[in-house]
C-alpha positions in Angstrom: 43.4 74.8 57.7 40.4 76.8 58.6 41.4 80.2 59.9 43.6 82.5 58.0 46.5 82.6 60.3 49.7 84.2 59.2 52.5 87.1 59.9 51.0 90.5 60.8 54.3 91.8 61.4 58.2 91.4 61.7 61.7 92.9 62.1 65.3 92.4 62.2 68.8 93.9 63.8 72.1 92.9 63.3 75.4 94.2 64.7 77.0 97.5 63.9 80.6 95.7 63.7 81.7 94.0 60.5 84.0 91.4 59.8 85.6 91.0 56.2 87.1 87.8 54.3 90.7 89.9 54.7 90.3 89.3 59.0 93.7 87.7 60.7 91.2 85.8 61.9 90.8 83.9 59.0 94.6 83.3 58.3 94.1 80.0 60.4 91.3 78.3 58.7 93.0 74.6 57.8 93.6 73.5 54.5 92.9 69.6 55.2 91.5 67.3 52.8 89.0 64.1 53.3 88.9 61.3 51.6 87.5 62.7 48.6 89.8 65.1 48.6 87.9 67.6 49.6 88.2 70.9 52.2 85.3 72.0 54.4 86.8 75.4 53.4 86.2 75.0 50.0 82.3 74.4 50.5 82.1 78.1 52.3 82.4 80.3 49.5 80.4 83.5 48.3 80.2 85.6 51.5 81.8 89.4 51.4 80.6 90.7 55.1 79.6 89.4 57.9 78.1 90.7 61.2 79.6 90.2 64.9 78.9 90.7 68.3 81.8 92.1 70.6 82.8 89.6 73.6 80.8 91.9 75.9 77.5 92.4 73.8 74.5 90.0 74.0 72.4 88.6 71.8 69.1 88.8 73.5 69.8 92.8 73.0 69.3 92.4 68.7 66.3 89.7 69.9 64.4 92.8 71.7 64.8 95.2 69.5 64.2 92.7 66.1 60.8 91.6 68.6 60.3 95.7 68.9 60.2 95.9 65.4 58.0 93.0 65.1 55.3 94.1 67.2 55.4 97.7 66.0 54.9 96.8 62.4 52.1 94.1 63.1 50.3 97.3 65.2 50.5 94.6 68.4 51.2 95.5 71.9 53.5 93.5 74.5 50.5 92.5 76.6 48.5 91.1 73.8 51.1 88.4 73.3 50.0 84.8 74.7 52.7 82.7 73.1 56.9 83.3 73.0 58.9 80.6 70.6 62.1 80.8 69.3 65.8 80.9 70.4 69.0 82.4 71.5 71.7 80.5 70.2 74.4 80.4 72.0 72.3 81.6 75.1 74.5 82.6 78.4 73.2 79.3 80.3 72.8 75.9 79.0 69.7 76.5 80.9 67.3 78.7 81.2 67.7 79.9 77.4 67.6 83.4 76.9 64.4 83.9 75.2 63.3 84.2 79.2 66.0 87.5 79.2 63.9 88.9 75.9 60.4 88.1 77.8 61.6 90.3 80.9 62.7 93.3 78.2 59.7 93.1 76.5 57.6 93.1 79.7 55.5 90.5 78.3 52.5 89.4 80.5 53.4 86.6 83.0 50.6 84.7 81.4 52.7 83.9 78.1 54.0 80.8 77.5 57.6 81.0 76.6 58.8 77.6 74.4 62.5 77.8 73.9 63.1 75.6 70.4 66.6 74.2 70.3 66.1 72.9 66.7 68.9 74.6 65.1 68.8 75.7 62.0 64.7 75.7 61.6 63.6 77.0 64.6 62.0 79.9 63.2 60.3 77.3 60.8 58.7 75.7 63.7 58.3 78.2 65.9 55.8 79.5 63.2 54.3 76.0 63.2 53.8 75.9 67.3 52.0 79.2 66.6 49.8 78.4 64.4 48.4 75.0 66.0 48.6 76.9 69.3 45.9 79.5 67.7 43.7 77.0 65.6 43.1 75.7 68.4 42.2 78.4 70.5 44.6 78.6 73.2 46.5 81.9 71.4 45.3 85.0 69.7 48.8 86.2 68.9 52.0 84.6 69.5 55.7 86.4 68.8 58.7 83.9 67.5 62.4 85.0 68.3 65.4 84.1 67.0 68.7 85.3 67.6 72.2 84.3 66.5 76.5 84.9 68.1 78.0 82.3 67.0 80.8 84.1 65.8 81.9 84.2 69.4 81.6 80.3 69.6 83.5 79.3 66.4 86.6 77.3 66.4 88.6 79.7 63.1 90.5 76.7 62.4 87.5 75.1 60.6 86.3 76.1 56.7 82.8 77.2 58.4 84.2 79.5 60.5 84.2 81.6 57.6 80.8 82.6 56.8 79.2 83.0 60.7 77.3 86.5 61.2 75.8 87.5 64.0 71.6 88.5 64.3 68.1 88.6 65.5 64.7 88.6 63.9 61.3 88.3 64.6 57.8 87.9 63.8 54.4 88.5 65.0 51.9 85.6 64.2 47.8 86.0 64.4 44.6 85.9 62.1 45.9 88.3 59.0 45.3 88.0 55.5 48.8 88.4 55.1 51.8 85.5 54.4 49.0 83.1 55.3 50.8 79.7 57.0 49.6 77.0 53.9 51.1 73.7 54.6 54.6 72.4 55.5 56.3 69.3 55.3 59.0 67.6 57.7 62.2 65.1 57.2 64.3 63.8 59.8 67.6 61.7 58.8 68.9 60.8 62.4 71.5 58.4 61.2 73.4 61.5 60.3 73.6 62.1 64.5 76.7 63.7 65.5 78.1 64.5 62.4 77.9 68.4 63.2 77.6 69.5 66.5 77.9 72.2 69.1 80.0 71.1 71.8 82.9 71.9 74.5 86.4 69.9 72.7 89.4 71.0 72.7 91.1 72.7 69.2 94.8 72.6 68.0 96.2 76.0 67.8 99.6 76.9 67.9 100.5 72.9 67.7 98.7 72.6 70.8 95.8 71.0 72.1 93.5 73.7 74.1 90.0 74.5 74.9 88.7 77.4 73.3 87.8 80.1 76.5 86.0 83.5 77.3 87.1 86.5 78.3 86.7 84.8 81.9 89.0 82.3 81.2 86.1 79.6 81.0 86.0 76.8 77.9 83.3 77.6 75.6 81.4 75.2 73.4 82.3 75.3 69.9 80.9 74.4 66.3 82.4 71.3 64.5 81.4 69.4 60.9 83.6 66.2 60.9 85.9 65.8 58.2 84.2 62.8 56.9 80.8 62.5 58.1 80.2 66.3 58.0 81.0 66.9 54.5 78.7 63.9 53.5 75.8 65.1 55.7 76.5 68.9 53.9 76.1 67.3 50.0 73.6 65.2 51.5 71.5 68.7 52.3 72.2 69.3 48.7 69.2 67.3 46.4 67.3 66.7 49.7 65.7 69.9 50.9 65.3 70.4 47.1 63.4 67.1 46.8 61.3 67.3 49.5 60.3 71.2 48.9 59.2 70.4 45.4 57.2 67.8 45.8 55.4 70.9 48.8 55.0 72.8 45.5 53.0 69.9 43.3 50.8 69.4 46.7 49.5 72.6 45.9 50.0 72.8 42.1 52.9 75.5 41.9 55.7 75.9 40.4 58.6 77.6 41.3 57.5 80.8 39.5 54.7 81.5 42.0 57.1 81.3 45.3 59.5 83.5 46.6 62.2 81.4 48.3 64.2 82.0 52.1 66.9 79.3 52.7 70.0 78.3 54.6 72.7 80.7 53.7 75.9 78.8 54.4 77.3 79.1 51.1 76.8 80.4 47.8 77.3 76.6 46.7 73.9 75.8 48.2 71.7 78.7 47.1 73.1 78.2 43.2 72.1 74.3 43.5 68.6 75.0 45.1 68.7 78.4 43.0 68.8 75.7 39.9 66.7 73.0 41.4 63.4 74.8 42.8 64.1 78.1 40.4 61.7 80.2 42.1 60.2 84.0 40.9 62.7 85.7 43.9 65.5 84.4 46.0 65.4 86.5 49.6 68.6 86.0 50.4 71.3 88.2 52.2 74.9 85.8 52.0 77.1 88.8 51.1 76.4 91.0 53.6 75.1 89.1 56.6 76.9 85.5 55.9 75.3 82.8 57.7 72.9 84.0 60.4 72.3 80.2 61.4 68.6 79.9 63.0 68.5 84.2 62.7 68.5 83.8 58.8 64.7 83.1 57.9 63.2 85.9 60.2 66.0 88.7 59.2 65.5 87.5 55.4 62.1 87.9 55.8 61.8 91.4 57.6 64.4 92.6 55.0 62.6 92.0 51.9 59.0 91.7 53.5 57.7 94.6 51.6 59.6 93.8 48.3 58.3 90.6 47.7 55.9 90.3 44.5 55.5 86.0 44.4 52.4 85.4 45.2 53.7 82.4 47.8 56.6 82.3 50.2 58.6 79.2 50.6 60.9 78.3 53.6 63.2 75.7 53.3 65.6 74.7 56.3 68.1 72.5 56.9 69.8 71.8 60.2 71.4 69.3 62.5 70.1 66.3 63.8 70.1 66.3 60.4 66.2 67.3 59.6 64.9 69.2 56.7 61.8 71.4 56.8 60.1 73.6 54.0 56.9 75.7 54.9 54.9 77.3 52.2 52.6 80.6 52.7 50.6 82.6 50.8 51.3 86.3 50.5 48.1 87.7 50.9 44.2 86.0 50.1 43.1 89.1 49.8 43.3 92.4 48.3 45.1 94.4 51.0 44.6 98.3 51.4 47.5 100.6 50.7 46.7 101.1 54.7 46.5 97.6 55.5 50.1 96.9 53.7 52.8 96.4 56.7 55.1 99.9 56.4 58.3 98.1 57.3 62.0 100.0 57.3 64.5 97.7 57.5 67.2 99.5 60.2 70.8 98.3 61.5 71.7 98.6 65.3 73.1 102.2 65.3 74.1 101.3 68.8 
């Protein structure tokens, strides 16, 4: 890698409404067993709050205003941008995505090129990735990645997941800066494990009933499922894996994890204590309790919330997501010695609105 090219700025914004383990919502959650006798409820554990978006909110709204953020901490205006990646999951159309909606708010230049990445859960991983091959090689000077969350309006409350969704929307600005400098990253896909959790329209027993979940409209709605079987085996699968593969990132570069600061997957306290315990790096950037799991929204609002805390002198990103694939991305904090001036002056704000 020749250039420095890295993160001059990013933000964050969740919802103002909160949704606590004691929710009726949660009354339903099923207690079934596989055949190792185990509930996907059980696997879900460790989250106090989490963040949701009414019926009638929309996620590209927390998207514009994490992307505000963004560009006002990385001292960039809208027209500078070239590039938009990222994603708005679940987005209002199976297509167009609603990164388009967060382009038109923005009032980004007509010239950018907006790349929706449906790559859930590392889509911020990647969309960091696009950026920086898109400037090495000349065709970007800065490019702004996007991702947004509200899946808590698309779960099915009978399932153990169910319990740890949050809603939210982050957002960083990526250009030549001397600052969480993009280093390496490395890549695993395991597509035998296709199907085994998926995002789809199926209909859900409630009430001893088979129905389709619906909107306020009275039209079905796609929903989350991990199978019983093949779900739970892909979820301990993404156990040693991610672990495995990140580690071997770090003796690349000969590190440890005492020089990296780590952002995750947040489903469940179960995975952060196993990677906690495998990589056991310097600082783990993580936000379970009170945002739960932010799905693709996680890296960028984990980073903007601690971006200014962090004292590792590397940042590692590991993601997991369906498909299955595993991705980790390493960066260096800074490769120089930045002015107190220099030094991004980030205040990490909730919607108030």
């Amino acid at each position: 890698m020749k250039k420095n090219i890295g993160i001059l700025g990013c933000g964050y914004s969740v919802p103002v409404h909160i949704r606590f383990n004691d929710d009726p919502l949660f009354q339903q959650i099923a207690q079934e067993v596989n055949s190792q006798g185990i509930a996907e409820k059980d696997l879900f554990t460790g989250i106090k709050e989490r963040r949701y978006l009414l019926p009638d909110e929309h996620v590209e709204t927390l998207m514009v205003e994490a992307a505000r953020q963004a560009l006002e901490n990385a001292q960039i205006q809208p027209e500078q941008i070239d590039r938009l990646y990222g994603y708005a999951s679940v987005s209002s159309y199976i297509t167009p995505n609603a990164l388009y909606k967060v382009h038109q708010e923005l009032q980004l230049s007509p010239h950018v090129l907006v790349t929706p990445i449906n790559n859930e859960f590392s889509t911020f991983l990647l969309g960091l990735i696009h950026a920086y091959e898109a400037i090495e090689a000349g065709q970007c000077r800065y490019a702004l990645v996007v991702c947004g969350t509200n899946w808590s309006n698309y779960m099915d409350y009978t399932q153990g997941h169910a319990l740890g969704v949050g809603d939210g929307a982050g957002a960083a600005v990526v250009g030549i800066s001397d600052q969480f400098v993009l280093v390496d990253y490395v890549t695993q896909t395991r597509s035998a494990q296709y199907g085994a959790m998926t995002m789809r329209t199926r209909p859900v027993l409630l009430d001893g009933r088979w129905q389709f979940p619906v909107n306020a409209h009275n039209t079905p709605i796609p929903t989350y499922e991990i199978l019983l079987e093949d779900g739970i085996q892909s979820f301990q699968e993404a156990l040693p894996g991610p672990a495995a593969m990140a580690q071997q990132l770090l003796e690349k570069h000969s590190l440890t994890g005492e020089d990296v600061a780590l952002i995750s997957h947040q489903a469940t306290r179960v995975m952060l204590d196993y990677w906690q315990k495998a990589l056991r790096p310097r600082e783990y950037l993580e936000t379970l309790e009170q945002f739960g799991n932010m799905t693709i929204a996680t890296y960028p609002v984990n980073l903007a919330y601690y971006s200014t805390r962090v004292t590792a002198p590397y940042l590692l990103l590991v993601a997991v997501g369906v498909g299955y694939h595993q991705t980790a991305l390493l960066l260096k904090r800074e490769t120089r010695k930045s002015t107190r001036r220099e030094r991004w002056q980030f205040v990490p704000r909730h919607r108030t609105t």
